[in-house]
Each structure stands twice: as C-alpha cells, then as structure tokens.
FIMITI-730459 format. One record per residue (C-alpha): residue number from 0; y, x, z. Coordinates in steps of 0.2 Angstrom, whole numbers, plus 2048, in hexadecimal, padded with zeros to 3 digits. Layout:
ATOM  num  v  u  w
ATOM  NUM  Y  X  Z;
...
This chain:
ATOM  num  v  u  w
ATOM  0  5B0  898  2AB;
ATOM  1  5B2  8A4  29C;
ATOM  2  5C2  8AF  29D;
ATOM  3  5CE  8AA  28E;
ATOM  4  5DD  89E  28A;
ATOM  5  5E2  891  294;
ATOM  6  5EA  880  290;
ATOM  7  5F1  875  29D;
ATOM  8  5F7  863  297;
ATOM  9  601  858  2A2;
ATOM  10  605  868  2AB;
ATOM  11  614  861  2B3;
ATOM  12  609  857  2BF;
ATOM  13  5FB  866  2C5;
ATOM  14  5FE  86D  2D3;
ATOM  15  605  87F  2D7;
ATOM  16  5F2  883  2DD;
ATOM  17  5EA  87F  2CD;
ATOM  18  5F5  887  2C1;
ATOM  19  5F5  897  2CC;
ATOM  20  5E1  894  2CB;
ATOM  21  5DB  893  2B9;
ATOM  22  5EA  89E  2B1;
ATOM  23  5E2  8AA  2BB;
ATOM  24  5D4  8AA  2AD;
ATOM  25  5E0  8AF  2A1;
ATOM  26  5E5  8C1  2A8;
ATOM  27  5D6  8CB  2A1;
ATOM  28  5D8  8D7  293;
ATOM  29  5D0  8D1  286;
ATOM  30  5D3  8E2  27D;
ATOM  31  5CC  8ED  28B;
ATOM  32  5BB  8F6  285;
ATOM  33  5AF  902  28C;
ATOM  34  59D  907  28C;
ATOM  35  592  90F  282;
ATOM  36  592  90F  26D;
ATOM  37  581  909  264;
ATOM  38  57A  91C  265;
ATOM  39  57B  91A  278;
ATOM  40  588  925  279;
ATOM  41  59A  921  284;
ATOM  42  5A6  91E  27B;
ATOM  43  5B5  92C  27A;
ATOM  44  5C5  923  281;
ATOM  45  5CE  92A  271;
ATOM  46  5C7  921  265;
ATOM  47  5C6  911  272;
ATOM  48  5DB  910  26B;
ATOM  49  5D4  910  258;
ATOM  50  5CB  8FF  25D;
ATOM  51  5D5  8EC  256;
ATOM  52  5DE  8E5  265;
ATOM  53  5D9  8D5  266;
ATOM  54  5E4  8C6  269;
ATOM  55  5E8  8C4  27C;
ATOM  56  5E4  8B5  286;
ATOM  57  5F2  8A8  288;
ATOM  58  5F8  89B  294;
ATOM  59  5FE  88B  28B;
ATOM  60  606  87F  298;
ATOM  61  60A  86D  28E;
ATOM  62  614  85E  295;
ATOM  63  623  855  296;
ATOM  64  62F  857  2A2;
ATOM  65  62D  855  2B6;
ATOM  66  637  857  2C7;
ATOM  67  640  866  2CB;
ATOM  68  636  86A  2D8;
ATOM  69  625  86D  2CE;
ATOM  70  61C  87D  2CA;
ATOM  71  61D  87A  2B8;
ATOM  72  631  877  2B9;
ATOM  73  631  88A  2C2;
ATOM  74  627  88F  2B4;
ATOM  75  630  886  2A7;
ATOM  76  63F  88F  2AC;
ATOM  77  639  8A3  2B0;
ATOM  78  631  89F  29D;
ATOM  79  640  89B  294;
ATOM  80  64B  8AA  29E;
ATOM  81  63F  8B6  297;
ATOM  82  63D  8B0  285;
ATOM  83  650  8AF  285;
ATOM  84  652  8C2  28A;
ATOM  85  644  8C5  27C;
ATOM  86  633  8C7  283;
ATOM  87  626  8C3  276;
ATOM  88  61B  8BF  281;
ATOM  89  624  8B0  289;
ATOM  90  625  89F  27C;
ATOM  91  62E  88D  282;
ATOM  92  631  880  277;
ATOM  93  63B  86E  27D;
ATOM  94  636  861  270;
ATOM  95  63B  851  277;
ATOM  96  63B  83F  26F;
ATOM  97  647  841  262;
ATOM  98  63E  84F  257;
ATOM  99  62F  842  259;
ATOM  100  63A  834  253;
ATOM  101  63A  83C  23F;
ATOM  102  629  845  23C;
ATOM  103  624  84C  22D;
ATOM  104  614  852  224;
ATOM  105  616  860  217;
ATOM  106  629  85D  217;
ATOM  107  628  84A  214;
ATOM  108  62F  840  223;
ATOM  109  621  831  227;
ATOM  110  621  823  234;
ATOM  111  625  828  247;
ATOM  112  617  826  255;
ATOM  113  623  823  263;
ATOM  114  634  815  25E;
ATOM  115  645  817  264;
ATOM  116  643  806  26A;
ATOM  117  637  80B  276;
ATOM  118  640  818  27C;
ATOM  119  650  80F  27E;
ATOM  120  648  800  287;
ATOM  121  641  80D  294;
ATOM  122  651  818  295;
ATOM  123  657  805  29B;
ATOM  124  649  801  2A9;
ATOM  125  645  812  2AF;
ATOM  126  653  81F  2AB;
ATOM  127  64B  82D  2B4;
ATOM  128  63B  82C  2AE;
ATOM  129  63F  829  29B;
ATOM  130  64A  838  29C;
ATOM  131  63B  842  2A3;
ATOM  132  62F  83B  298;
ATOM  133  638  83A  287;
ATOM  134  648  847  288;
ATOM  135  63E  854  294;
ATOM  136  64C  855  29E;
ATOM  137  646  85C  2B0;
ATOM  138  64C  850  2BF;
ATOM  139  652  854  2D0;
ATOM  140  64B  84A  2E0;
ATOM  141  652  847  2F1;
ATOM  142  647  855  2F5;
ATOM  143  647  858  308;
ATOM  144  651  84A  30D;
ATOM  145  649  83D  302;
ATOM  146  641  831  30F;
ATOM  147  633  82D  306;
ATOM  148  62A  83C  2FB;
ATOM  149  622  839  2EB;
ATOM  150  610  83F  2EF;
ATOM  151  612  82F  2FD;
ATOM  152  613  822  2ED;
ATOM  153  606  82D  2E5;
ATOM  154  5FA  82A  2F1;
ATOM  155  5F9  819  2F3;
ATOM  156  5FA  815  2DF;
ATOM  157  5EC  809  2D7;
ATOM  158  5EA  804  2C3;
ATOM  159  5E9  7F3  2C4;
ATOM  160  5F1  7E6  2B9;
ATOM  161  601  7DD  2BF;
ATOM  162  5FE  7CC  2C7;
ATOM  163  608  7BD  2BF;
ATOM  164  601  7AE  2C7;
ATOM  165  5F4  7A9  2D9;
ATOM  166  5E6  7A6  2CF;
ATOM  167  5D9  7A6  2DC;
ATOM  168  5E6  79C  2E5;
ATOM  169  5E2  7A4  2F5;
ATOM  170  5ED  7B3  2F6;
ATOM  171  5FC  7B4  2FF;
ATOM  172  60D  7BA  2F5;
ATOM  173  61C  7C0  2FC;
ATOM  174  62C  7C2  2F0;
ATOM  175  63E  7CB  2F2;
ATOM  176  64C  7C7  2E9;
ATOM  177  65C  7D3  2E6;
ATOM  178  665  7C6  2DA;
ATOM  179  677  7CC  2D1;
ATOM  180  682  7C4  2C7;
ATOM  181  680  7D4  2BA;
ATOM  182  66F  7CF  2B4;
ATOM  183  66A  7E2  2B4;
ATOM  184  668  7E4  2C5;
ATOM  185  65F  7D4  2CA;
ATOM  186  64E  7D7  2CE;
ATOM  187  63F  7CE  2D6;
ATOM  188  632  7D9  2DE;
ATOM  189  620  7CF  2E3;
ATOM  190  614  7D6  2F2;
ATOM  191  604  7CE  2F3;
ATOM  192  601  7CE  308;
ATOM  193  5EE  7D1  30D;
ATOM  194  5E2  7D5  31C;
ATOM  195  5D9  7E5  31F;
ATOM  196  5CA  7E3  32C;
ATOM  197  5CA  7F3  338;
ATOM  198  5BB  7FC  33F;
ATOM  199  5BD  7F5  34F;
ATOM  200  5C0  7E3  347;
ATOM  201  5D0  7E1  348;
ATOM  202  5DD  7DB  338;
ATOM  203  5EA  7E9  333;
ATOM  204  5F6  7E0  325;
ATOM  205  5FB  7E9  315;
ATOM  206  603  7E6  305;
ATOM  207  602  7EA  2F2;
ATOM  208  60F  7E8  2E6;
ATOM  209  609  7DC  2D7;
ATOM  210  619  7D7  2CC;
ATOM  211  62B  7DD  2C8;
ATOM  212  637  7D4  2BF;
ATOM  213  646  7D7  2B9;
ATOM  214  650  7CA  2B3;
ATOM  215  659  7D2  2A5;
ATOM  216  649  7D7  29D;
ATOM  217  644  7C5  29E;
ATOM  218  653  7BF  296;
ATOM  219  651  7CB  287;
ATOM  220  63E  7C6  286;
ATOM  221  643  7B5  284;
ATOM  222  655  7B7  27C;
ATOM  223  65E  7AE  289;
ATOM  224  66A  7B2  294;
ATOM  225  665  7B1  2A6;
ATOM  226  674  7AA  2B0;
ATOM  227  673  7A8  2C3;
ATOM  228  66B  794  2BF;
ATOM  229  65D  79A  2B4;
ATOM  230  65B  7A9  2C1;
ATOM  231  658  79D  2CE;
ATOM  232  64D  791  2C2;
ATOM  233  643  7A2  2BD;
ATOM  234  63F  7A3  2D0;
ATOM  235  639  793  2D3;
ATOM  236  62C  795  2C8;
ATOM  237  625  7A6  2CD;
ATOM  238  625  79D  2E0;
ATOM  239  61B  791  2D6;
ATOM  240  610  79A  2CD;
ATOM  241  60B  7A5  2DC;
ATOM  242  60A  797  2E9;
ATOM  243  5FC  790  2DE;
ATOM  244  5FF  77D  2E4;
ATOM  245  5FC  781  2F9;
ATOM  246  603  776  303;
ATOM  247  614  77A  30B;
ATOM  248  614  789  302;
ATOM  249  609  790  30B;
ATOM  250  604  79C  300;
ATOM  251  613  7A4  2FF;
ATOM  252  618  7AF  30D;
ATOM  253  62A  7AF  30A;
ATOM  254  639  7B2  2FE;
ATOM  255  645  7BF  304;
ATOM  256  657  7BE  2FC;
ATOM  257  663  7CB  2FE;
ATOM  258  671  7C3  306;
ATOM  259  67F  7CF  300;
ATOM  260  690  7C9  2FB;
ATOM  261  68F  7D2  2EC;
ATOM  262  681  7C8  2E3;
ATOM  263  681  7B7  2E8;
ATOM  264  671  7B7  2F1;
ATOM  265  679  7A9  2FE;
ATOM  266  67B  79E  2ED;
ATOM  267  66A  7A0  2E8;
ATOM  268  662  79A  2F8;
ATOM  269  670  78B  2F8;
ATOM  270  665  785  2E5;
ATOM  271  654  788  2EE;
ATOM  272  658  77B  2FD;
ATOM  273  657  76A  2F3;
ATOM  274  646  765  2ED;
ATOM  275  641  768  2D9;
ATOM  276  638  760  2CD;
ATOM  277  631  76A  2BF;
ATOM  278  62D  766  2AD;
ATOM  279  61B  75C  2B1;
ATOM  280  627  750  2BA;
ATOM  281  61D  757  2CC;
ATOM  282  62D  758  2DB;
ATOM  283  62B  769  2E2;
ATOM  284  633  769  2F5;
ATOM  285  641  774  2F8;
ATOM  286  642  786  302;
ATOM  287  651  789  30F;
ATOM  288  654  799  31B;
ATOM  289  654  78C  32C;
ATOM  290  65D  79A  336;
ATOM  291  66A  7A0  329;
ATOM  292  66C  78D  322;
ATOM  293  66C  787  332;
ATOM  294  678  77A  32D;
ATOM  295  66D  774  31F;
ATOM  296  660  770  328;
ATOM  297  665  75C  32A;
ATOM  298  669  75B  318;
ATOM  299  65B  761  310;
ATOM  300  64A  75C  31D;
ATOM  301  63E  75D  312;
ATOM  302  641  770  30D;
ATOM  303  635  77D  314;
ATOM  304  63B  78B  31C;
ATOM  305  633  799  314;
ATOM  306  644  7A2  30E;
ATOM  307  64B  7B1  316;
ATOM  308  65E  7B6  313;
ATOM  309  661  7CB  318;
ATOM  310  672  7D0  31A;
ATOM  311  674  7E2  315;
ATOM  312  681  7E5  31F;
ATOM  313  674  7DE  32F;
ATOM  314  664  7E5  32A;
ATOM  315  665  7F1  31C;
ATOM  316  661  800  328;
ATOM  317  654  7F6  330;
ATOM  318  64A  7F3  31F;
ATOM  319  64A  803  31A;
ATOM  320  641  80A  328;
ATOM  321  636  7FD  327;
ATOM  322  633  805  315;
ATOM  323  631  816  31C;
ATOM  324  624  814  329;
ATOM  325  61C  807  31C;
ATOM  326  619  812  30F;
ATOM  327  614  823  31B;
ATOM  328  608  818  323;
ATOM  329  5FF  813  311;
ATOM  330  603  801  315;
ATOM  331  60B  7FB  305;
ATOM  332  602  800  2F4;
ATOM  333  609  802  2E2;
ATOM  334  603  800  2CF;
ATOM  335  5FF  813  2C7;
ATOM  336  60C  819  2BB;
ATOM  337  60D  812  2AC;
ATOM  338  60B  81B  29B;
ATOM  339  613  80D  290;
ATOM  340  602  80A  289;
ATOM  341  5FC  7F8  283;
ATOM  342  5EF  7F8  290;
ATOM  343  5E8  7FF  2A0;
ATOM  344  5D7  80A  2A5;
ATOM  345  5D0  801  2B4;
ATOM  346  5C0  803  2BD;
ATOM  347  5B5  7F3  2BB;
ATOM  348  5AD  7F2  2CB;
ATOM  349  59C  7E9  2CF;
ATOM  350  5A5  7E1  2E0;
ATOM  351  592  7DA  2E4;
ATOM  352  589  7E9  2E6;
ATOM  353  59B  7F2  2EC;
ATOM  354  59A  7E7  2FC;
ATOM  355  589  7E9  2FF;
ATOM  356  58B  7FA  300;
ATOM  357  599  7FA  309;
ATOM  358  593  7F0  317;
ATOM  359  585  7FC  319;
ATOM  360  592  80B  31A;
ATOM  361  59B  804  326;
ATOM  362  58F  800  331;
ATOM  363  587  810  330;
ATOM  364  597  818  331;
ATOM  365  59E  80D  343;
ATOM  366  58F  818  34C;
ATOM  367  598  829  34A;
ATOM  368  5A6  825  358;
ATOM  369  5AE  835  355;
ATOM  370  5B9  82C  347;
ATOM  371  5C9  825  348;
ATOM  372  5D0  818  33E;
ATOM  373  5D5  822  32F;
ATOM  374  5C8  82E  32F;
ATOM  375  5BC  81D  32F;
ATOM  376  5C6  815  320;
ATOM  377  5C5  826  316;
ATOM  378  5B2  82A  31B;
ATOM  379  5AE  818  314;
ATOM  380  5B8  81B  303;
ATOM  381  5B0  82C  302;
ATOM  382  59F  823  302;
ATOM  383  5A5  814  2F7;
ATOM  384  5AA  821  2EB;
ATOM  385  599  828  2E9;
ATOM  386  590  817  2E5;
ATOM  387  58B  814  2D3;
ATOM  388  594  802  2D0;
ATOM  389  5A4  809  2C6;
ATOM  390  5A5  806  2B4;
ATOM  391  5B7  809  2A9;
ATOM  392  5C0  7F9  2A0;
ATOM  393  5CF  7F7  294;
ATOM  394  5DB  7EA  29C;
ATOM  395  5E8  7E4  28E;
ATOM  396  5FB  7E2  293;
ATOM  397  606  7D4  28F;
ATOM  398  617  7D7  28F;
ATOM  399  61A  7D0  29F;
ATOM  400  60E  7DE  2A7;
ATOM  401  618  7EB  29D;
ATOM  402  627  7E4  2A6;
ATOM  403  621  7E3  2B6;
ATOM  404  619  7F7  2B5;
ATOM  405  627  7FE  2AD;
ATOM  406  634  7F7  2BF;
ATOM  407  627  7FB  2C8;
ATOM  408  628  80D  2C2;
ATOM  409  639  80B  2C4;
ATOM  410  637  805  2D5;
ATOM  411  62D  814  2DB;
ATOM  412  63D  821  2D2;
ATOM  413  64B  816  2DD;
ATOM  414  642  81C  2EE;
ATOM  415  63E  82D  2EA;
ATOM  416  652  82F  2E7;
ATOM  417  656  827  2F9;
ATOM  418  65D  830  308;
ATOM  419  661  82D  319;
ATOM  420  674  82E  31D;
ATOM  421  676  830  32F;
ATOM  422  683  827  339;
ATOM  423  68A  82A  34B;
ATOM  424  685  817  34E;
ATOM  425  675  81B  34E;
ATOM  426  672  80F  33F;
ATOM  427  671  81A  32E;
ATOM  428  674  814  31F;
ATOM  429  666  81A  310;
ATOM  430  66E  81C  2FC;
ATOM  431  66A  824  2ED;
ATOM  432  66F  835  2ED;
ATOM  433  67F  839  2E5;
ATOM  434  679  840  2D5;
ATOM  435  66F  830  2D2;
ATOM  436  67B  823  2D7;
ATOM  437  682  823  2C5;
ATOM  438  672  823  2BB;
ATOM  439  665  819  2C7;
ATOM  440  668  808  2CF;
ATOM  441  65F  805  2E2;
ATOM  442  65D  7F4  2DE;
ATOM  443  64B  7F4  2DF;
ATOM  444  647  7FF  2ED;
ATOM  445  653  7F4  2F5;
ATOM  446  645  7E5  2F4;
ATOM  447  636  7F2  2F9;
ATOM  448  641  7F3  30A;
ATOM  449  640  7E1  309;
ATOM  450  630  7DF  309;
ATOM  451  62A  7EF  314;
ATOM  452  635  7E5  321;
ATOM  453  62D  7D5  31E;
ATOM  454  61B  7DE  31F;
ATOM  455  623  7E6  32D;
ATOM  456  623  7D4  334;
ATOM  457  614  7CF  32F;
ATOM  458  609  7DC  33A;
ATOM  459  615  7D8  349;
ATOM  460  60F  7C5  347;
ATOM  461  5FF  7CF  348;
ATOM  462  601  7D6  358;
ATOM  463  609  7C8  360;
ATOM  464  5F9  7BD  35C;
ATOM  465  5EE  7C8  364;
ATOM  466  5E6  7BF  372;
ATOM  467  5EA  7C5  385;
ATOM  468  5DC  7D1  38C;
ATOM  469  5D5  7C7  39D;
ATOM  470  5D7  7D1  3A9;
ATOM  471  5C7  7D1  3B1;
ATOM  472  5BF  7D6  39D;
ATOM  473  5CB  7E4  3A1;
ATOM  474  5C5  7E8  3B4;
ATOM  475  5B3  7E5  3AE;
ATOM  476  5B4  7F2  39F;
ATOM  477  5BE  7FF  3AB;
ATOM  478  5AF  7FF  3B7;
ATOM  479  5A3  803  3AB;
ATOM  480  5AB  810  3A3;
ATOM  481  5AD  819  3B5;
ATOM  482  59C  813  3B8;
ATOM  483  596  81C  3A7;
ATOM  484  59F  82C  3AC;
ATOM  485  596  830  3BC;
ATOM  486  585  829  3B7;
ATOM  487  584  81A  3C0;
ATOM  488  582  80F  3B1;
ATOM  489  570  80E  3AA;
C-alpha cells in the first residue's frame, strides 16, 4: 500500500488493531528528500531547506458516535484536548442530526435528507442508539460487570427479514409476553425453536429471534389505542398466525407471560382460557396455564395447555442465567443492526447445490477425529464459505419489519446495560445499571430471559429423551476399546 492519507469511515466500529495498523501508513514525511540532482551530483542539505514542503499526510477518522469503551471514543477525546489547547495539527468536528436537519447550498436552506420525525420515532424505540447515531453522544456500558458483552450479540447477528407469519407451516414459534397497563412498555418478543444435527448425530436445540412487537408502535400505526382487550386480541392472532392451523397448537411451543403484579399478566392469561372465534366465523380453542390455573381446569376443558405464567419474584434469577449461559454458548441468534434503511442486503443462497456441498464437507470432515464439536461446526462453515452459491439481493421492509428491527436493536441495548447484583441468599437479582434506569426500560430483555429459560427447557426435554445405554452395549464397547489398546483387536 502507498504511503499517504488515510480515511476511516464508520471508525467507531474497527477495532483498536486496525486503526493502530493502517494510520501507521500515514507517518512518513512526505517532505523529506535526498539524493542526487539531474547532474548526478548529491544534493547539498542547504538548499534541501529551499525546496516547497509539501502537504503532510493526514488521518481522517469519520463516524457517529459509539461506546465509551472504543478506540475511536479515546481518540475522539486526546483529539479534542489538543485542538482545544491549540495545536494546528489536531481538528474535531461534532455535527450531529440537528445541523443535518436545515442544509443549505450556496447559502439557500433546501430540503433535509434525514426528518425529525425519524429521529424522534427512534429517540422512542431505542434511546441509546438514536442518541449515538444521531446526537453523537458517546454511551457508557455495564462494562465489566455487564453479564452479557456486546461482541457475544455481535457474533451470533444474521441479516435476515423479520418473520410475521408460519408460512411453511412447519416451524415451531415460541412467544413471550411482558404486558403493562402503560402501553410503552408492553412488548411481545417471538423465537423460532429449531434442531441442529451434531457430528455424532445427535439434536442440539437452538433458537433465533424472528419478531418484536411493541404494542404502542402498533397502536400508533393503526391509530388506535391498545387497551389490555385489544392487547389480548392482538395476541391471539399472532398465535394464530404462527401456529399455521396445526392441531392442538402444535406448532406453537408456548406463550410465556410475565406474571408480575404490576402488569396484569394473571388477567391476560384469565382472556386466553375460553375458546375464540375469529372474524371467518372458525372457533379457535382456548389456551390455559393447567399448573398456575389449576383451578380452571374444570371450567374451561377444551383449552390447551400451552401457556406458561412466570412469577418474577419466583424465577426472575432463574431466567436470566438461563439468558447468560444461552447467549455464551451461541444458542439463541439475533437480526443484524438495522440502519433505518427501506430494505435489507441479504445473501441469495442456492440451498440446492449448498446442501450438496455440505454433505460432502461433512463427511469428509467426520474422518479427522481430532475435532471437537465446535471446531467441527466452524471447519464446516469455513468450507461452506468458500463455495461459489452466494449471490446479493435487496429484501424490501414493510413497516411491520421496521418495527420489529428497530425493538429488536433495542432488545440487544437493554442486555448489554444488565448487571448481576449479588445477594447473601445466594439468589442475585440482575438490573439495569443506575445510570440507565431512567433512560432505558428492561422490558425487553426481560422476555429474552423468558425465552432463554424456555430454550433452556427445551434442550433438557432433550436430554431426558435420550434412550438408556444397555448395559451390555456399554460392556461390549469398553472391551474393545481395552482390546484396541493392547493389540488384541484385529
């Protein structure tokens, strides 16, 4: 690479090794000179001094704002210190959204790029990003005691498109419901629940995040007020819509409810328990909690139990370890952050040829026994990456998709900002830290616990179903192994 400027955009998001890498090619002086002159003579050092300078290289580092905790704040800082005790060679400019909000060409203010309305609307959904992204104002984390790190959500981010509805009507949905008579904080978070074969055959179950919804946004998109009855309804068809008409439900995991006093989850359950019938005139069976309701049971006989009421005060701590060992583990996977755009970059894949090459990576791959599970599952993604079936295609958004990517985001800043409080009981409680109590709700992570608990559930099902080992397999295996070692098996 040729010494010279450099430009880093986005440099909020690079990491300390690269920035410390290529500004590295903008130390040389570009007015240094020596050698000979065209009579092959050297040239004398004084009259070097008579030659032009020239302009020295220069590092340009562009991008809105990020966490505290980032090379480029560190930067962003040292910068402004020096150009504020007057070094020339030290330039920081903060332009955030409201310069951008009255442009102007040749002194005549024309039409803005960005809206206040947009900025507003996210100042709503995700506070701490929009004040990043639009106000560059830096952001503190939980830092060490956060219990999850942001590189954790990072690395198990996808782009793909929100999913509304079962349309293959052979997935399986989970969805966790933190209702609240403020409308602003009720939230609906959706999981899709899916199998993973293992190298040695066996099923490890995971999750993805499809759909968040918050009910406030809902009500504004339709301009109508979402009371707790309209809530419920709203609910009813999004079990609907991601059962896909499977008997019994039986496409829908569960529906988790936050039982908390505080926002009537108990209520909520009470409307699900009697039978339905929607708009086409069809008569929907009812869902009931048979161990929390089991009172109801009588009553309402024909509901299915498929819902779970949590009590906070029960299993709060419980869920949010689950969350934890979840998300290290790469269990539960998210949409990629969104950038407000009316559409997604994806990768159309040609899953024909992709699973054809797969199979034959795999099978080559289950000879090297020298792999564990992970380095197996990251030695077959390394070789899917290198086969040609991977073109690019635009995805548009509905609103509905903007909703759901834009809680999701907020989803993934409510975690980040959770720490561990630690209790002589043994049993700690996890918040927001103080300095984000006031401007960020946990209302959403509080339904990723949810579901990280219920996954948690899930794979212990797993393990449960695992057929016994005979004994005598286990006998027979052990003798040849021993056998192996000393020869004696040919």
């Amino acid at each position: 690479m040729e010494r010279g400027s450099i430009i880093f955009d986005e440099s909020a998001f690079l990491s300390e090794e690269m920035i410390n890498v290529y500004s590295a090619f903008a130390i040389v002086n570009k007015s240094f000179k020596t050698g000979k002159d065209a009579s092959g003579k050297s040239i004398d050092p004084i009259r070097q001094r008579t030659f032009a300078t020239n302009i020295p290289n220069q590092k340009f580092l562009i991008s809105s704002a990020s966490s505290t905790d980032t090379k480029y704040y560190s930067l962003y800082r040292d910068w402004s210190k020096r150009q504020i005790m007057g070094d020339p060679d030290y330039c920081v400019l903060h332009i955030d959204c409201e310069v951008a909000f009255k442009p102007t060409i040749h002194g005549k203010v024309i039409a803005p790029l960005l809206s206040r309305s947009t900025v507003e609307s996210e100042m709503r959904t995700n506070p701490e990003k929009a004040r990043r992204e639009y106000y560059c104002q830096f952001t503190t984390e939980a830092g060490t005691d956060a219990i999850i790190k942001r590189g954790v959500i990072t690395r198990n981010e996808e782009t793909r498109k929100p999913v509304h509805c079962n349309e293959t009507g052979d997935k399986k949905y989970g969805l966790f419901y933190d209702p609240a008579r403020q409308m602003d904080n009720s939230f609906i978070l959706v999981m899709e629940f899916y199998d993973v074969v293992q190298k040695d055959g066996t099923i490890d179950k995971r999750a993805k995040i499809v759909n968040g919804v918050n009910l406030l946004d809902v009500g504004k998109k339709i301009k109508s007020p979402m009371r707790t009855p309209d809530q419920v309804d709203y609910l009813k068809q999004m079990i609907l819509d991601y059962n896909a008409g499977a008997d019994g439900y039986g496409n829908i995991v569960g529906v988790w409810i936050d039982a908390g006093s505080g926002g009537g989850g108990v209520n909520i359950a009470d409307y699900l328990m009697a039978d339905w019938e929607t708009a086409d005139g069809i008569v929907h069976r009812g869902l009931i909690d048979k161990e929390f309701s089991a009172d109801y049971v009588s009553r309402f006989p024909n509901a299915v139990d498929k819902v779970h009421l949590m009590s906070p005060a029960k299993y709060k701590s419980q869920m949010y370890e689950a969350l934890i060992e979840m998300l290290t583990q790469d269990k539960i996977s998210f949409t990629a952050t969104y950038d407000n755009r009316d559409y997604l970059t994806v990768f159309d894949i040609d899953q024909e040829n992709l699973i054809k090459e797969k199979e034959k990576i795999i099978e080559r791959l289950k000879k090297n026994k020298n792999l564990n599970e992970k380095q197996f599952e990251e030695k077959v993604q390394e070789e899917l990456n290198k086969v040609q079936s991977v073109n690019t295609k635009t995805i548009k958004l509905d609103w509905k998709d903007k909703i759901a990517l834009a809680n999701i985001d907020a989803l993934k800043e409510e975690v980040i900002n959770m720490v561990r409080k630690k209790r002589e009981s043994g049993k700690d409680s996890f918040e927001l830290t103080p300095e984000k109590a006031r401007t960020l709700h946990d209302d959403r992570s509080y339904t990723l616990a949810l579901g990280s608990w219920a996954l948690m559930e899930e794979r212990r099902k797993l393990l449960l179903q695992k057929p016994k080992q005979n004994k005598n397999d286990l006998l027979d295996k052990l003798t040849a192994t021993i056998h192996g070692g000393i020869g004696l098996n040919k």
